[in-house]
KEKE-3310 file (N, C-alpha, C; in steps of 0.2 Angstrom, whole numbers, plus 5000, padded with zeros to 4 digits):
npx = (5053:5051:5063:5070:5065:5068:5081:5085:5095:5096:5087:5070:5059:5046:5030:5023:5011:5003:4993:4985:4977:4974:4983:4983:4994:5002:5002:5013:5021:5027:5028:5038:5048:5044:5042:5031:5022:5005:4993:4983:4968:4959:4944:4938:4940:4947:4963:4964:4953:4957:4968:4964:4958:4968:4971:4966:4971:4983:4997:5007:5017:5019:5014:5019:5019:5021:5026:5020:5033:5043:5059:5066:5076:5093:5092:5080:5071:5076:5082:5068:5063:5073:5068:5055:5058:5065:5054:5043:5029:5029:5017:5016:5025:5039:5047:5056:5052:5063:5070:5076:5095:5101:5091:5084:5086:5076:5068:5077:5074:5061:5059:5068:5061:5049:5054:5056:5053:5044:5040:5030:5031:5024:5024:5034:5045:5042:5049:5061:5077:5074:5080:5076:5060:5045:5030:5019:5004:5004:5021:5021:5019:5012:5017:5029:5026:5026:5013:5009:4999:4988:4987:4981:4967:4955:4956:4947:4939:4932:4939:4949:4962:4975:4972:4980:4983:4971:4968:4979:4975:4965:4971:4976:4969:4964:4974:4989:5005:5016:5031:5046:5058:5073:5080:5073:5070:5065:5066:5060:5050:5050:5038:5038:5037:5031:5016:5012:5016:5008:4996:4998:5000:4988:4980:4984:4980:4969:4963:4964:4956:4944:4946:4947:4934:4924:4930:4931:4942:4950:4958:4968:4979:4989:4987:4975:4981:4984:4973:4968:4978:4972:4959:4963:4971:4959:4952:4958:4960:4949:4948:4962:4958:4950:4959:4977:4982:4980:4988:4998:4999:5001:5014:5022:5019:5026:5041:5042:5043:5053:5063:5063:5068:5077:5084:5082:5090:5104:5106:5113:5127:5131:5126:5115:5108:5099:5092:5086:5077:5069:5063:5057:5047:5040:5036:5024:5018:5017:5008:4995:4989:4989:4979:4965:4964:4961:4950:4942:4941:4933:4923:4917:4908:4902:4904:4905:4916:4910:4916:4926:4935:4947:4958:4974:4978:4993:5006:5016:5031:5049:5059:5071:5077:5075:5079:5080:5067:5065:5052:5039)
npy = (5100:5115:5119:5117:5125:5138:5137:5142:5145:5161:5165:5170:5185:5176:5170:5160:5149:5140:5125:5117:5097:5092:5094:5103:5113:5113:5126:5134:5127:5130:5145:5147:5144:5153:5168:5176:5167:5163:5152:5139:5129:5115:5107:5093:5090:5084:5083:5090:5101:5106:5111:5122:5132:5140:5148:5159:5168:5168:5179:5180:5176:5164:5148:5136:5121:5112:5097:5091:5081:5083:5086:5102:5106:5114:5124:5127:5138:5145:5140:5140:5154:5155:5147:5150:5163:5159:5151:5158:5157:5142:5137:5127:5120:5106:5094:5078:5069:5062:5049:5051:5053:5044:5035:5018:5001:4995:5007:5013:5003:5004:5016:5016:5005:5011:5021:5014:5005:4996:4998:5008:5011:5023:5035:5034:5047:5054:5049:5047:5055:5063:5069:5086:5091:5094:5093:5082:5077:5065:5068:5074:5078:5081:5084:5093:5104:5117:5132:5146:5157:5165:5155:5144:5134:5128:5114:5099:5094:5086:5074:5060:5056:5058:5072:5081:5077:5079:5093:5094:5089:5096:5109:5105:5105:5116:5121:5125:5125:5113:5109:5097:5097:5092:5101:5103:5095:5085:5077:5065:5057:5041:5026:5017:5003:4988:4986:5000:5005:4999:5002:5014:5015:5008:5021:5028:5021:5021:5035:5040:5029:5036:5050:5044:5040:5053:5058:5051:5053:5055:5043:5030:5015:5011:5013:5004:4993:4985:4984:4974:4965:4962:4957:4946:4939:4935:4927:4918:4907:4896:4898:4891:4880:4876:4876:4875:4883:4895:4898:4905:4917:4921:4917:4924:4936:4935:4933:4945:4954:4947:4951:4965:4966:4963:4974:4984:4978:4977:4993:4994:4993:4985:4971:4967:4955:4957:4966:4963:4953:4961:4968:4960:4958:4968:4973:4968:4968:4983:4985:4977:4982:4994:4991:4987:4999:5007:5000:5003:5016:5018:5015:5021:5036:5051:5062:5078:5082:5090:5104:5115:5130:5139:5151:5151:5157:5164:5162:5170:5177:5176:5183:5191:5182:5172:5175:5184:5181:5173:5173:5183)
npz = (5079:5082:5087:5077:5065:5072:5070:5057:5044:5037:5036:5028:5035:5044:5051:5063:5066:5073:5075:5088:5091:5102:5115:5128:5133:5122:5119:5128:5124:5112:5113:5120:5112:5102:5103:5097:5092:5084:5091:5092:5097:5092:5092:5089:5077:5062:5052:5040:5042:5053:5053:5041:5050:5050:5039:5036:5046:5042:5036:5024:5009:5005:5012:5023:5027:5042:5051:5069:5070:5062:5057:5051:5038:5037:5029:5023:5023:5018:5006:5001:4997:4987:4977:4977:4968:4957:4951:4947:4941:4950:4961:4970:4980:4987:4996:5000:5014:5026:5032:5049:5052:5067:5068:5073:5069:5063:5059:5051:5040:5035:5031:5020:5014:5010:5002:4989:4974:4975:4986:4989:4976:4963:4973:4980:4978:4989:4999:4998:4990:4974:4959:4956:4946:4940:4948:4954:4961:4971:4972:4982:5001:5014:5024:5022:5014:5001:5000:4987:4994:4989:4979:4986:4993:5005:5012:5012:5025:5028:5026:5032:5030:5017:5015:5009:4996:4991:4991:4982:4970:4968:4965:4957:4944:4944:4940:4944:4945:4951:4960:4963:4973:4978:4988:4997:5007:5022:5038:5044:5058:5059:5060:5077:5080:5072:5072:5074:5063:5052:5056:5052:5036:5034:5037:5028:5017:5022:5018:5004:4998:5003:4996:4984:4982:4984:4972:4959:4948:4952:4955:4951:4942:4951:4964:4966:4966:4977:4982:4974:4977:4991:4989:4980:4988:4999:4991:4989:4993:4989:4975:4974:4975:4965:4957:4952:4945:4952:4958:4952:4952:4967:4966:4956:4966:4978:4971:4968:4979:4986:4976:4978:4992:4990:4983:4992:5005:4998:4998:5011:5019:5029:5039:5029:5028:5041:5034:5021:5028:5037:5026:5019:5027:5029:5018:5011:5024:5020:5007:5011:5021:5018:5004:5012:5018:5009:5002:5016:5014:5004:5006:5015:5027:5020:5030:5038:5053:5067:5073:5084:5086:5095:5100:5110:5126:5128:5137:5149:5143:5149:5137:5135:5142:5131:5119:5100:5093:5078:5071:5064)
capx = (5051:5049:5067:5073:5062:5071:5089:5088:5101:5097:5079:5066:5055:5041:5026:5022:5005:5000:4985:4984:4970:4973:4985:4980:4999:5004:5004:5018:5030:5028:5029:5044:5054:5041:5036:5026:5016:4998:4992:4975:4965:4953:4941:4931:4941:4952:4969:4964:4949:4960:4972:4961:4957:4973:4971:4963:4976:4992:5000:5014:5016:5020:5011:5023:5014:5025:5022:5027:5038:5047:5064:5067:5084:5094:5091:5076:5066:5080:5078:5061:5062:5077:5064:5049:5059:5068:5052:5039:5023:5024:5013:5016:5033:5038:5052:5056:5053:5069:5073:5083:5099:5101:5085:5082:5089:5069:5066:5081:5074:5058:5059:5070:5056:5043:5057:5056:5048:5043:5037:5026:5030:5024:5023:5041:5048:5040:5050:5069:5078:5077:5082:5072:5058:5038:5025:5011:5000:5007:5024:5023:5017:5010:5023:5033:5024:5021:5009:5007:4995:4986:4983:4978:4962:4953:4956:4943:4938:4930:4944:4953:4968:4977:4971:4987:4982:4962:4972:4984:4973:4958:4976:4980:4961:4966:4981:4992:5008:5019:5036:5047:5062:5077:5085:5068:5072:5067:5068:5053:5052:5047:5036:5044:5035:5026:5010:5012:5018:5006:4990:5000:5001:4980:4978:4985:4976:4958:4962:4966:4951:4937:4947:4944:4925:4923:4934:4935:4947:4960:4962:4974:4979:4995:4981:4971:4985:4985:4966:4967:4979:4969:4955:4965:4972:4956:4947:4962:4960:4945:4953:4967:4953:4946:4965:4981:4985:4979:4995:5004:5000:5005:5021:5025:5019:5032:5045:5043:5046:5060:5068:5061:5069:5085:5086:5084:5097:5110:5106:5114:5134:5133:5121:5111:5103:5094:5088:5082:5072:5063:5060:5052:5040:5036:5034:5017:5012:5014:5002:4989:4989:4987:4972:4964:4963:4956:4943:4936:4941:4930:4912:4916:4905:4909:4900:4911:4913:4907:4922:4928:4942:4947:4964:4976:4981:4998:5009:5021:5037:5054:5060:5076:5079:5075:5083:5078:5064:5065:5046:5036)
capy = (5104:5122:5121:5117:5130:5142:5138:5143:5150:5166:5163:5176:5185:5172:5170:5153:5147:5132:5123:5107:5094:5090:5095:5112:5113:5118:5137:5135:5123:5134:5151:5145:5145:5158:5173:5180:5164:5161:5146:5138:5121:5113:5104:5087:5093:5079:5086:5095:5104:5109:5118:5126:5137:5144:5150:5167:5172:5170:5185:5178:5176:5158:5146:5131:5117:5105:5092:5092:5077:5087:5094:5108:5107:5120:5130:5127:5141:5150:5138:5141:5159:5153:5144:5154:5169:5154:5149:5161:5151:5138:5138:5122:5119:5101:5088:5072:5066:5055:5045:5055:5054:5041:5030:5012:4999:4995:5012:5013:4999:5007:5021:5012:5001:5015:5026:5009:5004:4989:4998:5014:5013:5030:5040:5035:5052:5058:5046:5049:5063:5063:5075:5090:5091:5098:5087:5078:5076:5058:5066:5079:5077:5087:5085:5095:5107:5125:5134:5153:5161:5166:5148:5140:5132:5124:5108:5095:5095:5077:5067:5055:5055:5058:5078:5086:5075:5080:5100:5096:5089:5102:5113:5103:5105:5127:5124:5127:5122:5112:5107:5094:5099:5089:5105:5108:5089:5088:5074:5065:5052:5035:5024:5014:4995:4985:4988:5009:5005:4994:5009:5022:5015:5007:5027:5032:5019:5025:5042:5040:5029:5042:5055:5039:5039:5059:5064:5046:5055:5055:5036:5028:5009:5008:5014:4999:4986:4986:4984:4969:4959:4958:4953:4941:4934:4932:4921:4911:4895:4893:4896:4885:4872:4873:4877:4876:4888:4900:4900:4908:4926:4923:4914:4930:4940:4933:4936:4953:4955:4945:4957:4972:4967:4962:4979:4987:4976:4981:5000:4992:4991:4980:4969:4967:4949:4960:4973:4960:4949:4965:4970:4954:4956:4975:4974:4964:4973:4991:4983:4973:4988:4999:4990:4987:5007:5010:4998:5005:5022:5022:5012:5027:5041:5058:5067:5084:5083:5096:5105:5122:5132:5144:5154:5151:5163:5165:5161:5176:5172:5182:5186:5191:5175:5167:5177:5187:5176:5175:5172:5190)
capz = (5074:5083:5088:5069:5063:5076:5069:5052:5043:5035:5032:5027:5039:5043:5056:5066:5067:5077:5077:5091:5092:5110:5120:5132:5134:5116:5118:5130:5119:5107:5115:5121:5104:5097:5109:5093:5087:5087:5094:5093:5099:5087:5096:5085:5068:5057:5053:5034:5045:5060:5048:5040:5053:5054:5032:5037:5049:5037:5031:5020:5002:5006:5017:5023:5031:5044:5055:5074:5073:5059:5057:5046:5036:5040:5024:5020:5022:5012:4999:4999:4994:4982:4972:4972:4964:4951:4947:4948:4940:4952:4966:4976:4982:4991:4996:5001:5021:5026:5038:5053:5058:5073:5069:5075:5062:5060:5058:5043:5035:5034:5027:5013:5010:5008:4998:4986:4969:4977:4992:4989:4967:4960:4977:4982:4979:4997:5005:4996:4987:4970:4954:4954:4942:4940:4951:4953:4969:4974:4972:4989:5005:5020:5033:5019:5007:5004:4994:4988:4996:4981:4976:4991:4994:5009:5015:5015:5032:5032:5026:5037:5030:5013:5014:5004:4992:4989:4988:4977:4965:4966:4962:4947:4941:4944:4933:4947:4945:4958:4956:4968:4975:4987:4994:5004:5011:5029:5042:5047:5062:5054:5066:5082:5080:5067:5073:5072:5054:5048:5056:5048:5029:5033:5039:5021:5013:5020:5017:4998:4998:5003:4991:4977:4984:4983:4966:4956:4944:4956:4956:4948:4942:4956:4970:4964:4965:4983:4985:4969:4980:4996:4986:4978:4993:5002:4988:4985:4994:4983:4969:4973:4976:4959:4950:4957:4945:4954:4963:4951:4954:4971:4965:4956:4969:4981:4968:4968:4987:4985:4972:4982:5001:4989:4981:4999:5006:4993:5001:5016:5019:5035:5041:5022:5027:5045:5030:5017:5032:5038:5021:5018:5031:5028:5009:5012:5028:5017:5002:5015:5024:5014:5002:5016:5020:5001:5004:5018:5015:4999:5009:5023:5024:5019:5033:5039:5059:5071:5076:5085:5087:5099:5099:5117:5128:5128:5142:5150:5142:5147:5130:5137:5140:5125:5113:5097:5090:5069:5070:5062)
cpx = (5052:5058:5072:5073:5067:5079:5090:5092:5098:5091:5077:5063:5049:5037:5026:5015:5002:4994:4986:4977:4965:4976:4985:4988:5002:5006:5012:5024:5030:5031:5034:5051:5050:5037:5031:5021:5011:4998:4986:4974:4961:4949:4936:4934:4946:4957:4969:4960:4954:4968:4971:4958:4962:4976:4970:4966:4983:4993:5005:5012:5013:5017:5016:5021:5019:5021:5024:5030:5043:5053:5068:5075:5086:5094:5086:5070:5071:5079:5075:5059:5066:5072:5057:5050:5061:5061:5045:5031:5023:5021:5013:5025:5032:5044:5051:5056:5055:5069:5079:5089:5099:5094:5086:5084:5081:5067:5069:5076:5068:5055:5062:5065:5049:5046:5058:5050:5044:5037:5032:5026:5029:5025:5030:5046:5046:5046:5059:5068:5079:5077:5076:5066:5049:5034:5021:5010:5004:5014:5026:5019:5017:5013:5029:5030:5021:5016:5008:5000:4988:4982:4980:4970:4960:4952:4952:4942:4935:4932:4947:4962:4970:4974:4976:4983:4975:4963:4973:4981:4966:4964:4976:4975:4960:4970:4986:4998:5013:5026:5041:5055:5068:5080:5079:5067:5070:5067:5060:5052:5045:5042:5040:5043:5030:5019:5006:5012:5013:4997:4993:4996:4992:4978:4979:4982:4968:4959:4961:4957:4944:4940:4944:4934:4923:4925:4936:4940:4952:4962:4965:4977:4985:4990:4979:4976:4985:4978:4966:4971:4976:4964:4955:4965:4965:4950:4954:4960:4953:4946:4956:4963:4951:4952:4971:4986:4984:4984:4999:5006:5003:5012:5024:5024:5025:5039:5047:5047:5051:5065:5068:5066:5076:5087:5085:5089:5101:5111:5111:5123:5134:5128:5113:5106:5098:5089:5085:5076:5067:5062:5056:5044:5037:5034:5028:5012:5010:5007:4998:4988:4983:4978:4967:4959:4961:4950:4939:4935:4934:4922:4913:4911:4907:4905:4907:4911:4912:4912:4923:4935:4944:4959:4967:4978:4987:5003:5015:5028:5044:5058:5069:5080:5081:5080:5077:5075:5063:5056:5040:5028)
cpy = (5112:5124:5120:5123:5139:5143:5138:5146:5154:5165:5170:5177:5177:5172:5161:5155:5141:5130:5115:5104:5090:5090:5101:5114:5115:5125:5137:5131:5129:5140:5151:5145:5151:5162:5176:5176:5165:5153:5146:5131:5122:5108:5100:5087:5087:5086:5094:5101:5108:5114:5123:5133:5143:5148:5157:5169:5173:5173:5182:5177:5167:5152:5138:5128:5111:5101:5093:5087:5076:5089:5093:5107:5114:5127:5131:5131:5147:5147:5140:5146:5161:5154:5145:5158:5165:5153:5152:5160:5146:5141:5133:5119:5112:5097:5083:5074:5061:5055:5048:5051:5047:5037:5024:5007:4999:5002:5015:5010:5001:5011:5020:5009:5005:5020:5020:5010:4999:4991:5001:5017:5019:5038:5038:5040:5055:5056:5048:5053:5059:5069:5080:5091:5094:5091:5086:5078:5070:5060:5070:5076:5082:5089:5093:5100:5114:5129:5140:5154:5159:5162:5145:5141:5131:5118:5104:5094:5087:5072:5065:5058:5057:5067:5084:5081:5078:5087:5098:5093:5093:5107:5113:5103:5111:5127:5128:5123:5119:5109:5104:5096:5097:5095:5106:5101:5091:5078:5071:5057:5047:5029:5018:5005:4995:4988:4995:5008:5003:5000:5014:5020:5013:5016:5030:5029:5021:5031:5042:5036:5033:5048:5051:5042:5045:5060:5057:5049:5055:5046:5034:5019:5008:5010:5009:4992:4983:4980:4974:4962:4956:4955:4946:4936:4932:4927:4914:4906:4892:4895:4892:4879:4870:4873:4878:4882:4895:4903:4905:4915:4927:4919:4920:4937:4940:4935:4941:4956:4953:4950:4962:4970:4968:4970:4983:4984:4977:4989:5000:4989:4986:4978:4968:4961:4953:4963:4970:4957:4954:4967:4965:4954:4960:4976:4973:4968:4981:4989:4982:4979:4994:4999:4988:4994:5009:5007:4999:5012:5024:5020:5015:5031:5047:5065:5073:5083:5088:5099:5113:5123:5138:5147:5153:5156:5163:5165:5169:5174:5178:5180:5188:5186:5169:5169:5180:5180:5178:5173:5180:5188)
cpz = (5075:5083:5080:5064:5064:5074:5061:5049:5036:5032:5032:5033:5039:5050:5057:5068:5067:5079:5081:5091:5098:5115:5123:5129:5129:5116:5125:5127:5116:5106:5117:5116:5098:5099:5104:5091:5088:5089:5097:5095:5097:5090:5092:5078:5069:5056:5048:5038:5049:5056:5043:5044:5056:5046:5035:5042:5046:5033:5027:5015:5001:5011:5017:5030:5033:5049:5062:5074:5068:5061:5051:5043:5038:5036:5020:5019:5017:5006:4995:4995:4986:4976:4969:4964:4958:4947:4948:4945:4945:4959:4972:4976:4987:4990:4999:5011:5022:5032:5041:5054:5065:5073:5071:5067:5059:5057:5050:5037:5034:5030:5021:5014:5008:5002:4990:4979:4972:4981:4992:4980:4967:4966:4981:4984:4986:5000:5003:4991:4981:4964:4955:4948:4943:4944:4949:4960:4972:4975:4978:4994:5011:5024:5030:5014:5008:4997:4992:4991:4992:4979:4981:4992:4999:5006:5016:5019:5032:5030:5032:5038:5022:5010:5009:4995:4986:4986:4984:4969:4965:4963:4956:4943:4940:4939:4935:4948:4950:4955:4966:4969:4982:4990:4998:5008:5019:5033:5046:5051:5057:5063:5069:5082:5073:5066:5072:5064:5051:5050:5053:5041:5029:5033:5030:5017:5014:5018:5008:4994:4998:5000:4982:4977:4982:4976:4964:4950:4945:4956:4950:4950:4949:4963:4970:4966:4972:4985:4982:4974:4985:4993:4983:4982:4999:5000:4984:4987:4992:4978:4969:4973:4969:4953:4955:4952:4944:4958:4960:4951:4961:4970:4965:4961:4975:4978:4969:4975:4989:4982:4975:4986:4997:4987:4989:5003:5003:4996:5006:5016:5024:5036:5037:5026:5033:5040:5027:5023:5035:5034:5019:5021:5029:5023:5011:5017:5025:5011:5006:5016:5021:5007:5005:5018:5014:5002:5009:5020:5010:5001:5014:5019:5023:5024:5037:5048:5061:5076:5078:5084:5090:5098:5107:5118:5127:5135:5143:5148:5142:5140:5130:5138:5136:5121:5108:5093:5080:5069:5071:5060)
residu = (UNK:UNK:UNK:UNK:UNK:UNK:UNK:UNK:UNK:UNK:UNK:UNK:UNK:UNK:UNK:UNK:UNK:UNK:UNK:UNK:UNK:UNK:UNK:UNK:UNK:UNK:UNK:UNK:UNK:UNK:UNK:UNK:UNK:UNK:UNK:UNK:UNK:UNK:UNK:UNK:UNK:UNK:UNK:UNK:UNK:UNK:UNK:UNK:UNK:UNK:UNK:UNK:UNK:UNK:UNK:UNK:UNK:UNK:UNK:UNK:UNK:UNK:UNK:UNK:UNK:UNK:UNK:UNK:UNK:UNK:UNK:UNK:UNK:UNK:UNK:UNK:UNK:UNK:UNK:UNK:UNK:UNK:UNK:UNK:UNK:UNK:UNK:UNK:UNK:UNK:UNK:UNK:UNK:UNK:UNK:UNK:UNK:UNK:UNK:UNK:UNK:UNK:UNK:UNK:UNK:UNK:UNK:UNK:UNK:UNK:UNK:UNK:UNK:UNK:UNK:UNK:UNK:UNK:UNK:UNK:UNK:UNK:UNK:UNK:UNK:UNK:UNK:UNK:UNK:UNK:UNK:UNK:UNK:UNK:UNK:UNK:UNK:UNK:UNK:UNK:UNK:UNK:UNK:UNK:UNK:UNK:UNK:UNK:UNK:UNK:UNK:UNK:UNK:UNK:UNK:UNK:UNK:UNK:UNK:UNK:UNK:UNK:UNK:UNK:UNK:UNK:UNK:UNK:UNK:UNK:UNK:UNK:UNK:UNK:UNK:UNK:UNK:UNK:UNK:UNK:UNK:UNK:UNK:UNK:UNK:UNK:UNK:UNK:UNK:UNK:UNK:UNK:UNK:UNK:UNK:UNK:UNK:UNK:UNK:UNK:UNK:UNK:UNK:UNK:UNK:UNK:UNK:UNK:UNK:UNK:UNK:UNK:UNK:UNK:UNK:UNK:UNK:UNK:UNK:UNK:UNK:UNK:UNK:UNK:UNK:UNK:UNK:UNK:UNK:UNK:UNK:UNK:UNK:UNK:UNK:UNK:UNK:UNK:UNK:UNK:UNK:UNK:UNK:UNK:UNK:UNK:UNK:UNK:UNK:UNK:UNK:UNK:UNK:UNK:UNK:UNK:UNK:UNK:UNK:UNK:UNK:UNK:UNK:UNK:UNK:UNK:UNK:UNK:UNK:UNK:UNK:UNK:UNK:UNK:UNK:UNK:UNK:UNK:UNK:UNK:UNK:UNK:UNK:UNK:UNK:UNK:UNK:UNK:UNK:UNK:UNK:UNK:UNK:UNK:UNK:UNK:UNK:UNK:UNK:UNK:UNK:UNK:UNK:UNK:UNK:UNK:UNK:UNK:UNK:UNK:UNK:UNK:UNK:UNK:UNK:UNK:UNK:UNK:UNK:UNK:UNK:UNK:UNK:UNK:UNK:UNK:UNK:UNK)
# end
């Protein structure tokens, strides 16, 4: 991310401001591709929390929140300025996070099946680029989103997870308008095994769940659908005892993931039947998963943890060496 950030072409001035949640070692990655940044350690704070502590140190008009397993297009903070001045009401700026460059075939198929109607429906746009047009909270994401100043709020500090979310609709409740954008497109590593995939998409579902539990206004029937089939599928086999046509919602639910893997196979010039048989499996693991993660995002508690945050020294760093850092 640091070194993407580092090779913009013709970007505005901009500060770097880094907050880690565990590693000491951070202020020396960092100061290493940005002898000016700050760099702090948050100690007991969840993510919205631990970014929050870094609101009242950013001078800029614009506040752009990446991830570190992030990289930056190469004109994206030009873009960014592009499209404030284009469009000077909105207030929340965002693009899709794609699948890099050189991923693992598992990790292709992946990101097509999350960029899918099949796979992630209404919140799809996160994952592929599509037409530019005015947002909704489901259609940005935090790896990738900037906000004026001006408008920004604090972060619910005692979510889990789904924190850009719980913002962007306290925003949409201000009358803040946001709008989605594929030139701000960045690059974002998709996970390595099954197992990472299937805590990631539960991680999204409990987070969205304790935003359900806090703010029921923000829920939504395709949120729900999720939740509707684990529940189905763990009172089936008494159903099917007392009706065998209780089968037939999972007949048609089969279908679907059928249609689904096939439309993500077709994406696929070589080796489609590989792409449809891991879309077959990951369809189900991204639903399970995920209603799973509403259900016990929404019977969690909502208590805030107990968390500091101190500022790191800064490492001695020749400068001469590095080069002239665009970070102000």
């Amino acid at each position: 991310m640091l070194r993407s950030l580092r090779a913009q072409v013709d970007p505005p001035p901009f500060e770097v401001l880094v907050c880690g949640t565990a590693d000491r070692d951070v202020a020396d990655q960092v100061i290493a591709h940005f002898p000016t940044a700050s760099v702090g350690l948050a100690t007991g704070a969840r993510l919205g929390g631990a970014r929050n502590f870094l609101l009242s140190e950013a001078r800029g008009e614009w506040l752009y929140f990446v991830d570190d397993d992030v990289v930056v297009g190469p004109r994206v903070l030009h873009s960014l300025v592009e499209l404030s001045v284009r469009h000077p009401d909105v207030g929340v700026l965002g693009g899709p996070n794609e699948t890099p460059p050189g991923s693992t075939r598992f990790q292709r198929t992946q990101g097509a099946v999350l960029g899918s109607l099949a796979g992630s429906g209404p919140v799809r746009r996160r994952y592929t680029s599509h037409g530019p047009a005015p947002a909704r909270e489901r259609d940005l994401i935090l790896c990738n989103l900037a906000v004026r100043r001006e408008a920004m709020v604090p972060f619910d500090a005692s979510l889990t997870g789904a924190e850009e979310n719980g913002l962007l609709s306290q925003l949409a409740r201000l009358g803040v308008a946001m709008r989605y954008e594929p030139s701000l497109a960045v690059y974002h590593d998709r996970r390595p095994d099954l197992r990472s995939f299937a805590r990631q998409m539960h991680k999204y579902g409990f987070g969205r769940g304790q935003l359900i539990a806090r703010s029921p206004r923000t829920v939504r029937v395709p949120y729900l659908v999720p939740v509707g089939l684990v529940l189905y599928l763990a009172v089936l086999p008494l159903l099917a005892w007392l009706s065998l046509w209780a089968l037939v919602p999972l007949a048609a639910y089969l279908a679907w993931i059928m249609a689904g893997a096939s439309k993500v196979a077709v994406g696929y010039r070589h080796d489609r039947l590989s792409a449809f048989a891991m879309s077959v499996l990951l369809l189900p693991v991204v639903h399970a998963a995920y209603g799973t993660g509403v259900l016990r995002g929404v019977s969690s508690g909502s208590s805030v943890p107990v968390s500091s945050f101190r500022w790191l020294d800064a490492p001695v760093v020749d400068t001469a060496e590095l080069g002239a850092s665009r970070g102000s």
